[in-house]
N, C-alpha and C positions, 0 to 999 in steps of 0.2 A: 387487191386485184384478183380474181376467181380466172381458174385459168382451169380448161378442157384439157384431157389428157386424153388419148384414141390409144388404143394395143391390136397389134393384133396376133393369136396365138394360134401355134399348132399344137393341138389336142391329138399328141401319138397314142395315148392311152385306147380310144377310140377308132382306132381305124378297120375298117370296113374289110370284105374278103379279098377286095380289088388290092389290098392295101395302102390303100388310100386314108390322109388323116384330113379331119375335118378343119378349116380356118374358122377359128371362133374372133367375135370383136370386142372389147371389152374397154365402153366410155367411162371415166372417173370423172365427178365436177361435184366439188363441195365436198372429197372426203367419201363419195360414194361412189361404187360401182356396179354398173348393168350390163353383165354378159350375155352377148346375142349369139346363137348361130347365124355366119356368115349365109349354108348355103352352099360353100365352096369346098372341096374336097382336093387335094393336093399330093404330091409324092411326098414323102417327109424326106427321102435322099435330098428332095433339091433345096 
């Protein structure tokens, strides 16, 4: 059975002057994985 896995990460390494960290998504299916930017920028406190 092949089964989808979804993450989704905060990349504090990256964050912006606002300090703001970007939310990155990261699908695995088969052993492989394709990291997207979300797009979404976030407080990493929360």
């Amino acid at each position: 059975m092949n089964t989808i896995k979804i993450l989704f990460v905060l990349d504090k390494s990256k964050s912006n002057t606002k300090d703001l960290a970007p939310l990155r998504c990261r699908i695995t299916y088969l052993g492989k994985r394709k990291p997207f930017a979300t797009g979404i920028f976030i407080n990493p406190k929360h």
